[in-house]
C-alpha positions in Angstrom: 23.8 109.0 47.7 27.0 109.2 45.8 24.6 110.1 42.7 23.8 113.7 44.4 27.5 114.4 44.6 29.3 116.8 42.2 32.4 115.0 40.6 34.4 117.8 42.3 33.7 116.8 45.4 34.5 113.2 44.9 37.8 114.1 43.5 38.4 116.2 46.6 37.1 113.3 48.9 39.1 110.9 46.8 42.6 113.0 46.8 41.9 113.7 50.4 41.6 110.6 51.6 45.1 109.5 49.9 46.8 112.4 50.8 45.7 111.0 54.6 46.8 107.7 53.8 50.3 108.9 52.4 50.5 111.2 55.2 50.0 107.9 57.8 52.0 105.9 55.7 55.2 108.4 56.1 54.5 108.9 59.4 54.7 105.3 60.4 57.6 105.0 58.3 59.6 107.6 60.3 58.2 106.1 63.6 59.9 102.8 62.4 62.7 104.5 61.5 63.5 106.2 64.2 62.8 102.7 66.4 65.5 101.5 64.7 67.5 104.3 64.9 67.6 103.8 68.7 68.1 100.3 68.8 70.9 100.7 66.2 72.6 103.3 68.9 72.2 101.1 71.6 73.7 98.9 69.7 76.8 100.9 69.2 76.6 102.7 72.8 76.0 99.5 74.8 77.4 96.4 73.2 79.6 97.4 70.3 82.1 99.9 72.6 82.0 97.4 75.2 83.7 94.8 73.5 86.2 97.4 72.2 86.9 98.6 76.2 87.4 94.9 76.3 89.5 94.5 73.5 91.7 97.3 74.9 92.2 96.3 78.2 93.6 92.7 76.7 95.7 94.5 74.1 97.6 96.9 77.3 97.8 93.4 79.4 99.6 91.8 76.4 102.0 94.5 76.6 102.5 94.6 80.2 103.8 91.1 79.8 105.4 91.9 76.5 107.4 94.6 77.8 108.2 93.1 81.2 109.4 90.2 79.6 111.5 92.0 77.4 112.9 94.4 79.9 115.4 92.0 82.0 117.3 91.8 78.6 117.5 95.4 77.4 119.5 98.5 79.1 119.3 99.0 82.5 119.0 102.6 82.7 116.1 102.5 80.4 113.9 100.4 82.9 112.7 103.5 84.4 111.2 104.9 81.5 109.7 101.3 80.3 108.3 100.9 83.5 107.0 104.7 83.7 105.1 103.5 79.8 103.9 100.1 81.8 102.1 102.1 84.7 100.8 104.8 82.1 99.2 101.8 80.5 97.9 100.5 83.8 95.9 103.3 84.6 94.7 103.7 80.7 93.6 100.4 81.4 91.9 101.2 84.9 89.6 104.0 83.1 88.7 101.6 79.8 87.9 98.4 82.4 86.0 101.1 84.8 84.0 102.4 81.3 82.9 99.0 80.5 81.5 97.9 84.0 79.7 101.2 83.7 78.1 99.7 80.7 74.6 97.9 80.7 75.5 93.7 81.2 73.4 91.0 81.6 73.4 89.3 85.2 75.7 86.6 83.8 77.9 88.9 82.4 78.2 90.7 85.6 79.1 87.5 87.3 82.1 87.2 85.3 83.0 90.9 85.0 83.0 90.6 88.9 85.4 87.2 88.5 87.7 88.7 85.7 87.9 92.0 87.9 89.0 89.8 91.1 91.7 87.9 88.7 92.6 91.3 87.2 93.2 93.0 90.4 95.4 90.1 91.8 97.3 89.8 88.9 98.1 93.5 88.4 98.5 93.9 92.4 100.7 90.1 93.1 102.2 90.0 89.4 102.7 93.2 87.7 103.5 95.3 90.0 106.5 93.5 91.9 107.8 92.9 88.3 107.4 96.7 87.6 108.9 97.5 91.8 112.0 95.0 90.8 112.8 96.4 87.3 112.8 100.0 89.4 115.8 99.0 91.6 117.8 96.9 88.6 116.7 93.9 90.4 116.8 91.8 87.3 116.8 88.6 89.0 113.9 89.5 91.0 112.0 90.7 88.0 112.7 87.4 85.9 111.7 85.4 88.5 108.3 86.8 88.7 107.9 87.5 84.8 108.8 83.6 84.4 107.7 82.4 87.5 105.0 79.8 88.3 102.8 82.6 89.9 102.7 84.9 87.5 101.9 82.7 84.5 99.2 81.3 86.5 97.7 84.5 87.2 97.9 85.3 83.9 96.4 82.0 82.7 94.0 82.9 85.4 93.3 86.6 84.4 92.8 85.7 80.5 90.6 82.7 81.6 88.3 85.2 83.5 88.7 87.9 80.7 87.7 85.4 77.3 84.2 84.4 79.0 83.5 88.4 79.6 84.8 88.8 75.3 82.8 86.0 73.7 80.0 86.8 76.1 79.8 90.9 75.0 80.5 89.9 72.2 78.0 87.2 71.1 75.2 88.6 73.8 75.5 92.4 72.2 76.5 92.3 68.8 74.9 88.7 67.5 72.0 87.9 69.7 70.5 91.1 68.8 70.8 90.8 65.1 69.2 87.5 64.9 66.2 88.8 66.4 64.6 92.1 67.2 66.6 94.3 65.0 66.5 92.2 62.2 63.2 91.8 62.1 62.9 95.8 62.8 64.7 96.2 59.5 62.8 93.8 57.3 59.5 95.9 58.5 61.0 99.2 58.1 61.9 98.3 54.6 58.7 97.0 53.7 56.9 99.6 55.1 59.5 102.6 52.8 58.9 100.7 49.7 55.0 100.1 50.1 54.9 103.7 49.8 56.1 104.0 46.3 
């Protein structure tokens, strides 16, 4: 059958047929890459930001407590404008902490999002705030006691407690647990499947 054919055409048939395969061969190579692509921005979108918000919301609690243990010491007539900084930060805070309950979580994570936000709240509300209400009217006594008070540290204890599940959890559950498996392996194919094309 073959015999009957004119060279030309088997050329034609020949360089057809690997054009088709290179054609299918890119194409599945941009499919894969564009898999990965998306996981790589959910990735960044879903896991990676998240434990940033976290990170964020730990960093303006440290200097909550930072600046209202400071404050009893410095000038009273700059308490206003420490404590004005302190509720600026609160309500940074409160818009980070609402972004990263927005995020996507695992039910266990939500669990302790839930605890940490219980903790948070009590702290800020029973802790913070009194501190901050105290400082306002040069109450320095009244401040100190709650800064250094039994109370407060154990909120605190209590808040961070809640808060370092919720870290290790975003952080190990999005950012390492992902490239152990799936994307990992997404790569590896990706990349073999690029360089069996040259």
């Amino acid at each position: 059958m073959l015999k009957n054919v004119m060279i030309r055409t088997r050329l034609v048939v020949i360089v057809a047929f690997l054009l088709l395969a290179a054609v299918l061969i890119g194409v599945g190579g941009l499919l894969g890459l564009n898999s990965v692509n998306a996981s790589l921005k959910t990735v960044y979108e879903d896991r990676l930001l998240a434990v940033g918000q976290l990170d964020r919301v730990v960093r303006l609690a440290n200097r909550h407590q930072l600046v209202l243990a400071k404050a009893p010491t410095g000038d009273p007539s700059s308490f206003g404008n420490r404590m004005d900084g302190i509720e600026k930060d609160m309500a940074d805070a409160d818009v980070v902490w609402t972004a990263y309950r927005d995020t996507y979580m695992t039910p266990e994570e939500k669990q302790i999002v839930a605890d940490t936000h219980d903790n948070r709240t009590r702290f800020l509300a029973e802790g913070v705030k009194p501190a901050i209400a105290a400082l306002r009217t040069s109450d320095v006594a009244q401040a100190t006691s709650i800064v250094h008070g039994a109370r407060d540290a154990a909120e605190a204890l209590a808040y961070y407690a809640a808060i370092s599940p919720a870290l290790r959890l975003s952080f190990h559950d999005k950012l390492v647990r992902p490239q152990r498996g799936g994307l990992r392996r997404m790569c590896r194919t990706c990349t073999s499947r690029c360089l069996s094309q040259y």
